[in-house]
BAPATOR-226040 format. One record per residue: residue number from 1; residue in one letter; chain; x, y, z of N, C-alpha, C in turn. Coordinates in Angstrom, 1 decimal, always signed. Example, Ala and Ser with C-alpha at 12.3 -4.5 7.8 and 13.67 -1.06 7.14 Angstrom:
% BAPATOR-226040
<node seq="1" type="a" mol="A" n_xx="+13.2" n_yy="-5.7" n_zz="+7.8" ca_xx="+12.3" ca_yy="-4.5" ca_zz="+7.8" c_xx="+13.2" c_yy="-3.3" c_zz="+7.8"/>
<node seq="2" type="s" mol="A" n_xx="+12.8" n_yy="-2.2" n_zz="+7.1" ca_xx="+13.7" ca_yy="-1.1" ca_zz="+7.1" c_xx="+12.9" c_yy="+0.0" c_zz="+7.9"/>
//
This chain:
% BAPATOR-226040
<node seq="1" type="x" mol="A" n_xx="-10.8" n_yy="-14.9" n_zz="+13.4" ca_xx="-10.3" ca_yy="-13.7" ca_zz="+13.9" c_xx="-11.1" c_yy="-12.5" c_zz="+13.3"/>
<node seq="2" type="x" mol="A" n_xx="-11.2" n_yy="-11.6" n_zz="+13.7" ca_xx="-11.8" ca_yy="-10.2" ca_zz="+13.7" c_xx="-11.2" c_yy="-9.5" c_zz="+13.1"/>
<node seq="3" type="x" mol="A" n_xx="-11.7" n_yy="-8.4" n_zz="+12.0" ca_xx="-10.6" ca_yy="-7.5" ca_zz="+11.8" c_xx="-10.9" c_yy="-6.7" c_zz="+12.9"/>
<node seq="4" type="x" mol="A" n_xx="-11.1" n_yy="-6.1" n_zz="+13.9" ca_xx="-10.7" ca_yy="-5.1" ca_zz="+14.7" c_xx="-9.4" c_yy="-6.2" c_zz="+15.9"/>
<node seq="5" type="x" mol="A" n_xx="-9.4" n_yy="-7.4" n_zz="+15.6" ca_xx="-8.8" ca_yy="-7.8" ca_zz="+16.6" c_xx="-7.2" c_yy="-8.1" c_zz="+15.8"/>
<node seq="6" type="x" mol="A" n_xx="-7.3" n_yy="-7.4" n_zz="+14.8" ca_xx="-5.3" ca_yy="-7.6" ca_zz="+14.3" c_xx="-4.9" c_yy="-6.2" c_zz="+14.4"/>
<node seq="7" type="x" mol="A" n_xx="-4.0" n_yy="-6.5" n_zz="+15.2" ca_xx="-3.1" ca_yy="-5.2" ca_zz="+15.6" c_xx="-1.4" c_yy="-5.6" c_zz="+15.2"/>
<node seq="8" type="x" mol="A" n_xx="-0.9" n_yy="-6.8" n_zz="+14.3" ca_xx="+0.5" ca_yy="-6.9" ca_zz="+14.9" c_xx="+0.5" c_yy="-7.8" c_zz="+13.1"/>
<node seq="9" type="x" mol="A" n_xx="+1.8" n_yy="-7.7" n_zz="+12.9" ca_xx="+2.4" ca_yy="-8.8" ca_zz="+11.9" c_xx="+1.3" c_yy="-9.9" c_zz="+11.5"/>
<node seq="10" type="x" mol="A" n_xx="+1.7" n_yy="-10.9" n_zz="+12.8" ca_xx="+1.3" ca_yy="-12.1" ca_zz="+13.0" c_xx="-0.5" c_yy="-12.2" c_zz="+13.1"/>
<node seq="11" type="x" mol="A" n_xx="-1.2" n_yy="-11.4" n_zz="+13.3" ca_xx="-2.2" ca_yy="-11.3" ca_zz="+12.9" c_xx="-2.7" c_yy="-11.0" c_zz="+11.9"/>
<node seq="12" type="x" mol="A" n_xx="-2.3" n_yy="-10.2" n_zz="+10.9" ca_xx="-1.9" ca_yy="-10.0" ca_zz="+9.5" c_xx="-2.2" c_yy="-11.1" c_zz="+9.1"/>
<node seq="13" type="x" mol="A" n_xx="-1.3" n_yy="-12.2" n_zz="+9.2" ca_xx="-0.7" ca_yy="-13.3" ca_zz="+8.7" c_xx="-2.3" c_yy="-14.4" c_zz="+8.9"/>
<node seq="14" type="x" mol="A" n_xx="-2.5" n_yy="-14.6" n_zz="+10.0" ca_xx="-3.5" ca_yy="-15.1" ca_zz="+10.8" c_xx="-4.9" c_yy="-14.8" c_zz="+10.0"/>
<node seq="15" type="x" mol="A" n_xx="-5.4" n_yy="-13.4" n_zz="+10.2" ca_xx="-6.5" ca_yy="-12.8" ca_zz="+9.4" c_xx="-6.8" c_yy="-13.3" c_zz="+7.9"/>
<node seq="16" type="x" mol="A" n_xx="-5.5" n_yy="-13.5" n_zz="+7.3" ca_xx="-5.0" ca_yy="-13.7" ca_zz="+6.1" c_xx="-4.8" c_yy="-14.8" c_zz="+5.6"/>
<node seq="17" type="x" mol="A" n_xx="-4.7" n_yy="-15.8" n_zz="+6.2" ca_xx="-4.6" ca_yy="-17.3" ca_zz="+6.3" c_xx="-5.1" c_yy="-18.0" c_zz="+5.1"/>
<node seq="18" type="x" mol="A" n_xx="-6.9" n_yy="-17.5" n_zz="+4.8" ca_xx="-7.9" ca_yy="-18.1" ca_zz="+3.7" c_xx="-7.4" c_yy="-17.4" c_zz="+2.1"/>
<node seq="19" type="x" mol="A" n_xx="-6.5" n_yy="-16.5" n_zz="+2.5" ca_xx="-6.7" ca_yy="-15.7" ca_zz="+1.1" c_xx="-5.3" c_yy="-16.3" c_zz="+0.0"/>
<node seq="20" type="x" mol="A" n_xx="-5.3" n_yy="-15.7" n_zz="-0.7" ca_xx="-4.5" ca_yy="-16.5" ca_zz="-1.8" c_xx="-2.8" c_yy="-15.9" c_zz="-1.3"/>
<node seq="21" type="x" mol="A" n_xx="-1.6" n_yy="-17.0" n_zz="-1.6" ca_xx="-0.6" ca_yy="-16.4" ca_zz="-1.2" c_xx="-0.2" c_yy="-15.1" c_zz="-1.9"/>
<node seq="22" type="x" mol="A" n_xx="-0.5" n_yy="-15.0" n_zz="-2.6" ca_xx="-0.5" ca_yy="-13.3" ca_zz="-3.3" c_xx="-0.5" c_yy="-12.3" c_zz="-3.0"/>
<node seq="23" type="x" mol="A" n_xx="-2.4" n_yy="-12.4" n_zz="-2.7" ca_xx="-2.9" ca_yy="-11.1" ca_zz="-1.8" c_xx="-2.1" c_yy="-11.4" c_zz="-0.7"/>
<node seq="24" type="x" mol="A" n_xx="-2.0" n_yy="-12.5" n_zz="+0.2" ca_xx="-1.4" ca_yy="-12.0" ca_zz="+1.6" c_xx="-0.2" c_yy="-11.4" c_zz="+1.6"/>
<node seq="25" type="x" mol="A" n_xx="+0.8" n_yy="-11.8" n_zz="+0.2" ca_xx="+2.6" ca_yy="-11.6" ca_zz="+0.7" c_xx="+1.9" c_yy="-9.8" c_zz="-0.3"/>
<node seq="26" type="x" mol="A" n_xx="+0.8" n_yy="-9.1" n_zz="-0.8" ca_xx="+0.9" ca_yy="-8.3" ca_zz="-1.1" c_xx="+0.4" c_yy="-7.4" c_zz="-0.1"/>
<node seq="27" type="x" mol="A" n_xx="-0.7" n_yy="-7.9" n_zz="+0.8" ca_xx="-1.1" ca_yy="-7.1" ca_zz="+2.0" c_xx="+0.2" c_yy="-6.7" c_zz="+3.4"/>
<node seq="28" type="x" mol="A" n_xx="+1.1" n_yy="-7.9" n_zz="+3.2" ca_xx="+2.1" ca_yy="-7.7" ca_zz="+4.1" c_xx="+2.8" c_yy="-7.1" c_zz="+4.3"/>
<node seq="29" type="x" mol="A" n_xx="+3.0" n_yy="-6.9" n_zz="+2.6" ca_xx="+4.4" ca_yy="-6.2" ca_zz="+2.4" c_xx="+4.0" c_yy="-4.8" c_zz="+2.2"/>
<node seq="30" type="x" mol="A" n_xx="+2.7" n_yy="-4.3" n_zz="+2.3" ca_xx="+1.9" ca_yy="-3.3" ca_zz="+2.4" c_xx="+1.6" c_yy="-2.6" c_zz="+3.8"/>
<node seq="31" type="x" mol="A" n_xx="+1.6" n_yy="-3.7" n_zz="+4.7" ca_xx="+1.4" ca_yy="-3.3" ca_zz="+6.3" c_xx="+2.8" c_yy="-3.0" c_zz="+6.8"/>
<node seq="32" type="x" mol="A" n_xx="+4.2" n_yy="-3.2" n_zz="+6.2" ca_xx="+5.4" ca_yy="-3.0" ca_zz="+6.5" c_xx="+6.4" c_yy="-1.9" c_zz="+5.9"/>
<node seq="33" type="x" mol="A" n_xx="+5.2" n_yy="-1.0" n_zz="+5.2" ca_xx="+5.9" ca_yy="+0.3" ca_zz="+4.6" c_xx="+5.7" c_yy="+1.4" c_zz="+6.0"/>
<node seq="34" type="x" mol="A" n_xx="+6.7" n_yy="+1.6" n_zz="+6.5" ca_xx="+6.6" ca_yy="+2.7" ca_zz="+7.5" c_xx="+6.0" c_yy="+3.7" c_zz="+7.4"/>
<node seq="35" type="x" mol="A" n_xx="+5.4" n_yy="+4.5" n_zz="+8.5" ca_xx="+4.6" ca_yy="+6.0" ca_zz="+8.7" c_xx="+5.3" c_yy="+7.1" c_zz="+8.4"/>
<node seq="36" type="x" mol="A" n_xx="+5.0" n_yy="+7.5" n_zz="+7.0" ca_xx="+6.2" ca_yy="+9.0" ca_zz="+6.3" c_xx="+6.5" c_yy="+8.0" c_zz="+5.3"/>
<node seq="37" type="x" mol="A" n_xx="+6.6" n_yy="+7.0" n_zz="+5.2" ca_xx="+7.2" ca_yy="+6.6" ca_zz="+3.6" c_xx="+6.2" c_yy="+5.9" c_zz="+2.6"/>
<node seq="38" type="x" mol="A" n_xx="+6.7" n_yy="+5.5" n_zz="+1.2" ca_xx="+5.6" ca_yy="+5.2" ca_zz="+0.4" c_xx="+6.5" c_yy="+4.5" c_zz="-0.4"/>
<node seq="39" type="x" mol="A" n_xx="+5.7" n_yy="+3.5" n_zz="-0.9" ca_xx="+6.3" ca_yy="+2.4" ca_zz="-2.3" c_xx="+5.6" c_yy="+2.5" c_zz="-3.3"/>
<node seq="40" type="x" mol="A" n_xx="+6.1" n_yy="+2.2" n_zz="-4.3" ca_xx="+5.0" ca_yy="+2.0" ca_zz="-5.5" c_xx="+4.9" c_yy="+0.3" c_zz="-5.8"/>
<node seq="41" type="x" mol="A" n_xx="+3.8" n_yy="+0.7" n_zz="-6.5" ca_xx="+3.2" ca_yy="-0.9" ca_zz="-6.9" c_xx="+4.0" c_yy="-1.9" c_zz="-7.3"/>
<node seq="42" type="x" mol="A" n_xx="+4.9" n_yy="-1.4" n_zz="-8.0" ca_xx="+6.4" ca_yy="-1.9" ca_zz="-9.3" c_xx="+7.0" c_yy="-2.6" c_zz="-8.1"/>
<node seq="43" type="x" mol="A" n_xx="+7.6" n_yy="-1.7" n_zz="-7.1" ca_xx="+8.5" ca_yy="-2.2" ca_zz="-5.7" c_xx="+7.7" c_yy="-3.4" c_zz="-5.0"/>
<node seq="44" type="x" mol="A" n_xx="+6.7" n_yy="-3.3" n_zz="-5.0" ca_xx="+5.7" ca_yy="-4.4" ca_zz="-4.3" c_xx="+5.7" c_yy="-5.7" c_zz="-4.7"/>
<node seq="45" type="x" mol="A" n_xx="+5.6" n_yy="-5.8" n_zz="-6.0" ca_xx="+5.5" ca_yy="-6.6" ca_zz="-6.8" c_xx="+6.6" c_yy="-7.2" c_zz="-6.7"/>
<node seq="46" type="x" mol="A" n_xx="+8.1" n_yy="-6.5" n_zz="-6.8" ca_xx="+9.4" ca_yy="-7.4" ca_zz="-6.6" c_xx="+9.4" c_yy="-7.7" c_zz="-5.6"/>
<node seq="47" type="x" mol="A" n_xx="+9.2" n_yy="-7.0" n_zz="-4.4" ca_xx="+10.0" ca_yy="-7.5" ca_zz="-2.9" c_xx="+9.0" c_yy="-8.8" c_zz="-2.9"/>
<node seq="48" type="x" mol="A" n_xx="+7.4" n_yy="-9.1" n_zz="-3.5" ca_xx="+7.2" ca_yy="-10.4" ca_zz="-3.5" c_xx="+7.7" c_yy="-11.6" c_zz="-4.2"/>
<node seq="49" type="x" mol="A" n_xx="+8.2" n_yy="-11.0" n_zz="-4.9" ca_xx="+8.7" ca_yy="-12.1" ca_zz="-6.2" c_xx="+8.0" c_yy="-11.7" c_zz="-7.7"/>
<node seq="50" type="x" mol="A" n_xx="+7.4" n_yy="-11.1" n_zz="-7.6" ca_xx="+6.2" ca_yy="-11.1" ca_zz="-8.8" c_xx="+6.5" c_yy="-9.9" c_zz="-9.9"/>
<node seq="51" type="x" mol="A" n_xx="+8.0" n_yy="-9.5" n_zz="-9.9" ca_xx="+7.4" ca_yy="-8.3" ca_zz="-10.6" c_xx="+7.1" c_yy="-7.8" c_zz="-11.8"/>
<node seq="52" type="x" mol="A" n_xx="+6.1" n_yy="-8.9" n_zz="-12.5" ca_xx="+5.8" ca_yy="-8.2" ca_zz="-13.4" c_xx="+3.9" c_yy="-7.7" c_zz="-13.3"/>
<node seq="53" type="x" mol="A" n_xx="+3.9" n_yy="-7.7" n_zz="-11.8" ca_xx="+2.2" ca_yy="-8.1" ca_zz="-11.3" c_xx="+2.1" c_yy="-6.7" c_zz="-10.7"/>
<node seq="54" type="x" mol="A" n_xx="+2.9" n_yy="-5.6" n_zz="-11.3" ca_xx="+2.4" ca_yy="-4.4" ca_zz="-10.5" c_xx="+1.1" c_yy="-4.5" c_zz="-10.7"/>
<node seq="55" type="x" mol="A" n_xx="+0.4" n_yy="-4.4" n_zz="-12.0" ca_xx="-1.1" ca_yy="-4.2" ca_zz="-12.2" c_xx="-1.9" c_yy="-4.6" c_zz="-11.0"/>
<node seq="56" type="x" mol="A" n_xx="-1.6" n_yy="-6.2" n_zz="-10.9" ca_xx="-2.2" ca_yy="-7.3" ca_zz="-9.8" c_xx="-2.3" c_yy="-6.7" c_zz="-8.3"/>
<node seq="57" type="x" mol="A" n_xx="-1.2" n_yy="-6.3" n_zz="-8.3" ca_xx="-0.4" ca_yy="-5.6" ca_zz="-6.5" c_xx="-1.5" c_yy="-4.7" c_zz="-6.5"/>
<node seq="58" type="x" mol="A" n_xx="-1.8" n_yy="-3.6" n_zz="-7.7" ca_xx="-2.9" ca_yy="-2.4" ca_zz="-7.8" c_xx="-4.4" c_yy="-2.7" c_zz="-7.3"/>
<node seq="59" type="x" mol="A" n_xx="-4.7" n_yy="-3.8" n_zz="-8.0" ca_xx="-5.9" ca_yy="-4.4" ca_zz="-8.0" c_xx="-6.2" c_yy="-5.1" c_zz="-6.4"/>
<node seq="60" type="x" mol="A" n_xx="-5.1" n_yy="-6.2" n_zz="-6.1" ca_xx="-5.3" ca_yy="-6.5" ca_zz="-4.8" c_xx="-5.5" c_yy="-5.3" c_zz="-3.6"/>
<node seq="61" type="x" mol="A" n_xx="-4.7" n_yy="-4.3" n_zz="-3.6" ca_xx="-5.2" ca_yy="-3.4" ca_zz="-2.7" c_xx="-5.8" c_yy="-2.4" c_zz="-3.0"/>
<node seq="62" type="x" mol="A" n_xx="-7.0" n_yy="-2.6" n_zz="-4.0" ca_xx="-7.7" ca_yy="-1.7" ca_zz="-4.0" c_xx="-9.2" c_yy="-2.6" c_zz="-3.3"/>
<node seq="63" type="x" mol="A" n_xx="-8.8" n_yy="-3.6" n_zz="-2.8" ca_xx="-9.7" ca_yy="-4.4" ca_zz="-2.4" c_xx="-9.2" c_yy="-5.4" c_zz="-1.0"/>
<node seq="64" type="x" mol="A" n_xx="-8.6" n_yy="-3.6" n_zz="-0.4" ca_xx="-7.6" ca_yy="-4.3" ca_zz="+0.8" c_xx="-8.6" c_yy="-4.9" c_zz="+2.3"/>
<node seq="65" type="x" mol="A" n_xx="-8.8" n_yy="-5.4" n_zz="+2.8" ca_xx="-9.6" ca_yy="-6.1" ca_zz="+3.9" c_xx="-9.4" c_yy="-5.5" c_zz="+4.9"/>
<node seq="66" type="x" mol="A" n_xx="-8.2" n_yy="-5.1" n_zz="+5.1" ca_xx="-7.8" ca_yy="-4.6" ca_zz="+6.4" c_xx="-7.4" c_yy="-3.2" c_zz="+6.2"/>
<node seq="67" type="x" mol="A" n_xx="-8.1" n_yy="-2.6" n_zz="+5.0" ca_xx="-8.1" ca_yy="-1.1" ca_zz="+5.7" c_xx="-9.0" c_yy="-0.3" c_zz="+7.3"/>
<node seq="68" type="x" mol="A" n_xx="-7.9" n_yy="-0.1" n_zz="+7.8" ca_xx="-6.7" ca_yy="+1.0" ca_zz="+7.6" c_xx="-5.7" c_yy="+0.3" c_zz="+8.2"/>
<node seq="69" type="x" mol="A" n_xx="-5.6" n_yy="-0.9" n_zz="+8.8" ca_xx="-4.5" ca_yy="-1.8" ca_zz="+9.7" c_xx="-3.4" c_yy="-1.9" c_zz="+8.1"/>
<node seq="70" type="x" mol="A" n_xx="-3.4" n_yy="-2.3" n_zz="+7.6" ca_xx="-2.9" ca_yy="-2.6" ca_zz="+5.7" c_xx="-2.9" c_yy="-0.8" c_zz="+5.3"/>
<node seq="71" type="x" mol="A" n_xx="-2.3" n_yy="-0.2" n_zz="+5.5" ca_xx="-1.8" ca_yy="+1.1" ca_zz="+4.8" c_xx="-1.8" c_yy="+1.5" c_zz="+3.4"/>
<node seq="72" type="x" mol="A" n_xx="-3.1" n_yy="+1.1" n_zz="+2.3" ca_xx="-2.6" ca_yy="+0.6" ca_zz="+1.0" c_xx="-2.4" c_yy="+2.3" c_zz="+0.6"/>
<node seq="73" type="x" mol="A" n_xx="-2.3" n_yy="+3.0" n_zz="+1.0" ca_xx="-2.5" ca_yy="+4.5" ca_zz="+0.7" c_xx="-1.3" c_yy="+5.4" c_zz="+0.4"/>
<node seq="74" type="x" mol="A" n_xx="-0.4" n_yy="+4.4" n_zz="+1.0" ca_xx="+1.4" ca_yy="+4.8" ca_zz="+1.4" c_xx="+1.5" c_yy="+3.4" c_zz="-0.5"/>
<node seq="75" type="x" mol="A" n_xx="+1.2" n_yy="+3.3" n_zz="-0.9" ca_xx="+1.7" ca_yy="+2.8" ca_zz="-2.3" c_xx="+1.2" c_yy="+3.5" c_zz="-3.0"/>
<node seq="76" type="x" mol="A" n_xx="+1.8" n_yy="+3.8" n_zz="-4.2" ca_xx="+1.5" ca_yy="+4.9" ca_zz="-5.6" c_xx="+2.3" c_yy="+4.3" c_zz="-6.5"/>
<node seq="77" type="x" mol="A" n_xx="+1.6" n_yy="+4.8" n_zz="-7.3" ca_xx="+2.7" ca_yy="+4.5" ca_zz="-9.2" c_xx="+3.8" c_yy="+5.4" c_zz="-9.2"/>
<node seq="78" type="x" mol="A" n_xx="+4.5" n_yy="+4.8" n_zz="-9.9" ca_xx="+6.1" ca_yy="+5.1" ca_zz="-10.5" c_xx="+6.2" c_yy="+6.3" c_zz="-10.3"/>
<node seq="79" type="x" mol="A" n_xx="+5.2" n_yy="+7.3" n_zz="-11.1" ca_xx="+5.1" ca_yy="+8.8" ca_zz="-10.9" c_xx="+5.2" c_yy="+8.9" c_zz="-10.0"/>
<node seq="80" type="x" mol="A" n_xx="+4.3" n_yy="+8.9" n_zz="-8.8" ca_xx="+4.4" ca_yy="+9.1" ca_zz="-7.6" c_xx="+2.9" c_yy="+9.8" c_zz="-7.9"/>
<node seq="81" type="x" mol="A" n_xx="+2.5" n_yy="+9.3" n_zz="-8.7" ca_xx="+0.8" ca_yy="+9.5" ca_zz="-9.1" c_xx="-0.2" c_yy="+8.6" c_zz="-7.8"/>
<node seq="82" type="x" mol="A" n_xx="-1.5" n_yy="+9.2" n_zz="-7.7" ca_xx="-2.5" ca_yy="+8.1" ca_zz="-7.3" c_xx="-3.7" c_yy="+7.8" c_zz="-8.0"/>
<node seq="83" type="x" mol="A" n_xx="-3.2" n_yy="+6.3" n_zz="-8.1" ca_xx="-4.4" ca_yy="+5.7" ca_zz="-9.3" c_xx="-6.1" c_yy="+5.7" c_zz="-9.0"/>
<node seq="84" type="x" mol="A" n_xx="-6.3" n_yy="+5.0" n_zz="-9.7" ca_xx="-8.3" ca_yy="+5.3" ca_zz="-9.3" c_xx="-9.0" c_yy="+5.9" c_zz="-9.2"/>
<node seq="85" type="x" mol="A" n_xx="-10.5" n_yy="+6.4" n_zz="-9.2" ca_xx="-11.1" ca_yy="+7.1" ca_zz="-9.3" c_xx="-10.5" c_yy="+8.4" c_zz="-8.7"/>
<node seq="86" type="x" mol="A" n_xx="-11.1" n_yy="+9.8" n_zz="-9.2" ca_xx="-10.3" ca_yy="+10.9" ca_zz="-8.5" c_xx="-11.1" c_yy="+10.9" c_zz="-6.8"/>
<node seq="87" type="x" mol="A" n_xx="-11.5" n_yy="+10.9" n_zz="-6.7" ca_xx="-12.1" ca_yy="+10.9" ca_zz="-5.1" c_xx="-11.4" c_yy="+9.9" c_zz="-4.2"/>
<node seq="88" type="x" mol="A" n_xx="-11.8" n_yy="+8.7" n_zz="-4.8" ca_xx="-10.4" ca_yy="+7.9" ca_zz="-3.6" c_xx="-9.4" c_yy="+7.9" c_zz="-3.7"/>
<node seq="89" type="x" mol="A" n_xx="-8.5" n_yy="+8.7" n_zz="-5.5" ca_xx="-7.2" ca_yy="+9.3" ca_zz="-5.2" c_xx="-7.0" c_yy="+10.2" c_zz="-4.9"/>
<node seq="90" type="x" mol="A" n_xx="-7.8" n_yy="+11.2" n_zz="-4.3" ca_xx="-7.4" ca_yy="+12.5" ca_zz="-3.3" c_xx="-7.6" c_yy="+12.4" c_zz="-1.7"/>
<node seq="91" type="x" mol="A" n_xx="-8.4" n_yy="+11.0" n_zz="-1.7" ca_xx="-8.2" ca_yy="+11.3" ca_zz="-0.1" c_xx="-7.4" c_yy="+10.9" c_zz="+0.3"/>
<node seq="92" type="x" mol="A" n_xx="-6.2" n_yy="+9.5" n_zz="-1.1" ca_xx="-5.2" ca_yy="+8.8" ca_zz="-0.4" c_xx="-3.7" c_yy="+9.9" c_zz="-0.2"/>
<node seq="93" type="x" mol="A" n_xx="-4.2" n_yy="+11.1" n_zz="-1.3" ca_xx="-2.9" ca_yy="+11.6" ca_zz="-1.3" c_xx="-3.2" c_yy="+12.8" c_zz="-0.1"/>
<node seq="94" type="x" mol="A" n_xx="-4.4" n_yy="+12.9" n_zz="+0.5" ca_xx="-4.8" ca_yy="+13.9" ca_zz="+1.4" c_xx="-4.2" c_yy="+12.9" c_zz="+2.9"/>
<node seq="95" type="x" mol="A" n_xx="-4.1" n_yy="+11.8" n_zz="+2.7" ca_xx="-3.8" ca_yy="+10.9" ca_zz="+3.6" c_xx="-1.9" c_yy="+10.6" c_zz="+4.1"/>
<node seq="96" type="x" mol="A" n_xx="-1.2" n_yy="+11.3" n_zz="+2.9" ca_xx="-0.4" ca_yy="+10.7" ca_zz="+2.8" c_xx="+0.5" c_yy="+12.3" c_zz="+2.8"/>
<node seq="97" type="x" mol="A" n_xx="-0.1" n_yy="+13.1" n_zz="+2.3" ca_xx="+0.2" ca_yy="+14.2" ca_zz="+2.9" c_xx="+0.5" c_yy="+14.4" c_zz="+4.6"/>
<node seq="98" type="x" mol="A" n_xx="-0.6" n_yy="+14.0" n_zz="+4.8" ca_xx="-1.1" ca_yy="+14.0" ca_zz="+6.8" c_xx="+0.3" c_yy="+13.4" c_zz="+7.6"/>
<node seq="99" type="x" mol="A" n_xx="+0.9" n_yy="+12.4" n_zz="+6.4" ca_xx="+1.9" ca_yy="+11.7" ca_zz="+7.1" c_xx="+3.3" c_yy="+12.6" c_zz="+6.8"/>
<node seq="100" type="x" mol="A" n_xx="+3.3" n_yy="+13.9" n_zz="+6.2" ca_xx="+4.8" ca_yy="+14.1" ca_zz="+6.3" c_xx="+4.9" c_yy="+14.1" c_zz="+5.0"/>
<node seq="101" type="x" mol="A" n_xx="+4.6" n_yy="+13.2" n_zz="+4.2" ca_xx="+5.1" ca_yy="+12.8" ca_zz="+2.5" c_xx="+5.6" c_yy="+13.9" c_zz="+1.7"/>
<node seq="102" type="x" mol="A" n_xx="+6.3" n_yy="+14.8" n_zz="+1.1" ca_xx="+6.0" ca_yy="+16.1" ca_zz="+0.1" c_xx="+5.1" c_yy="+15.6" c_zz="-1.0"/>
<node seq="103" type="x" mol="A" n_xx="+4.1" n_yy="+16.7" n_zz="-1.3" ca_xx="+3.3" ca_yy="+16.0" ca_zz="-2.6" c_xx="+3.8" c_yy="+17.6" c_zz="-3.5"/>
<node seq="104" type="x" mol="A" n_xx="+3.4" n_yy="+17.6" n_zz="-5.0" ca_xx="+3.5" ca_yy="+18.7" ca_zz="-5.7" c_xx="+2.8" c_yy="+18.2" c_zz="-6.8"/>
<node seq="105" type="x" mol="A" n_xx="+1.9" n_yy="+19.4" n_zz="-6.9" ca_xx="+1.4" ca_yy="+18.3" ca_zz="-8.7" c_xx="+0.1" c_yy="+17.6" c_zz="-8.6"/>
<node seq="106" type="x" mol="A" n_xx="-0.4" n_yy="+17.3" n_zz="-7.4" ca_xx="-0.9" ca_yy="+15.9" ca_zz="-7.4" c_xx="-0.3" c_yy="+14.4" c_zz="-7.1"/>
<node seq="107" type="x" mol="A" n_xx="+0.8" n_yy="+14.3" n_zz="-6.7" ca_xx="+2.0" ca_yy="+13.9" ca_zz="-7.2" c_xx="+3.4" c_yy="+13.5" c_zz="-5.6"/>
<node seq="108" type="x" mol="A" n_xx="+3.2" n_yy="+12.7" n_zz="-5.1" ca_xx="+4.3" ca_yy="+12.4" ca_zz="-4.0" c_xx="+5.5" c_yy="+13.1" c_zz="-5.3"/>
<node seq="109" type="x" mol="A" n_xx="+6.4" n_yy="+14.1" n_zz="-4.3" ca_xx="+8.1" ca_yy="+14.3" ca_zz="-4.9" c_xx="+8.5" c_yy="+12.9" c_zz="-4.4"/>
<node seq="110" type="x" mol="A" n_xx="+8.7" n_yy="+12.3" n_zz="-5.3" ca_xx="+9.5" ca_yy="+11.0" ca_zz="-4.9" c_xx="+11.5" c_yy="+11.4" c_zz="-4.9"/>
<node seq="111" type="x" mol="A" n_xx="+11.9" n_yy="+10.7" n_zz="-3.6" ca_xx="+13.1" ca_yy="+10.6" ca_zz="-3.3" c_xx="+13.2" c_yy="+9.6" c_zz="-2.1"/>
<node seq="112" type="x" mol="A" n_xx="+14.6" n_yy="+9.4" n_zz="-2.2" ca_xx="+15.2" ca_yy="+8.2" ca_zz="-1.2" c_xx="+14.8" c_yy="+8.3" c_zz="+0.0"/>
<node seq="113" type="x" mol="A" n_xx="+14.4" n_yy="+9.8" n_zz="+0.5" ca_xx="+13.7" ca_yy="+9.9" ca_zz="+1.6" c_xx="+12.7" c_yy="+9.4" c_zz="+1.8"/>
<node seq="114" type="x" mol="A" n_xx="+11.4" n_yy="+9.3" n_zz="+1.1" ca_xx="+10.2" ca_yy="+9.0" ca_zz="+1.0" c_xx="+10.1" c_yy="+7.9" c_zz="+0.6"/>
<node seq="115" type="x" mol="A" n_xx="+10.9" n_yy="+7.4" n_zz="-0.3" ca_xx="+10.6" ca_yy="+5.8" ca_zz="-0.8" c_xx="+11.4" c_yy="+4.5" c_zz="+0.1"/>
<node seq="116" type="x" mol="A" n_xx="+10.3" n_yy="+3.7" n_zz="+0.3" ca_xx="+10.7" ca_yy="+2.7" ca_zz="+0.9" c_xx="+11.1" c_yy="+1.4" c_zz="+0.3"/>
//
């Protein structure tokens, strides 16, 4: 399969097939944070089972395959910080802005609204 040819869940899943159960249940659970909302790494890491792998969760999508189908932009740290160099964390939070998000700081305002 192609990445331009996954548009859905189950392609996801499909695309993802060769890769380790990790990265996929961490890309998936990454393609399933809704448009306007954001998780952090920490949440990622539990809703897979893993949570002491925030690091891991970090590292996996910073080496996400399916960007932009995989949303890894809508996940941030605890703060509501964006990790990584400053350049690819200002375009994720220039990105995440675009969606609605409040930022302040540098900084998603994190609340029940925003977190997923």
């Amino acid at each position: 399969m192609r990445r331009e040819d996954v548009k859905t869940e189950h392609d996801v899943r499909e695309f993802l097939k060769d890769w380790s159960e990790f990265e996929r249940a961490v890309y998936l659970a990454a393609y399933n944070i809704p448009h306007g909302r954001v998780c952090t790494y920490g949440s990622i890491a539990k809703r897979i089972g893993r949570p002491r792998a925030s690091r891991a969760v970090a590292n996996a999508l910073h080496n996400n395959p399916l960007y932009p189908i995989v949303p890894c932009w809508r996940v941030v740290k605890a703060d509501g910080g964006f990790g990584g160099d400053q350049k690819a964390a200002a375009g994720r939070r220039e990105h995440v802005r675009s969606e609605g998000i409040p930022i302040a700081n540098d900084k998603v305002i994190m609340s029940k609204e925003v977190l997923y």
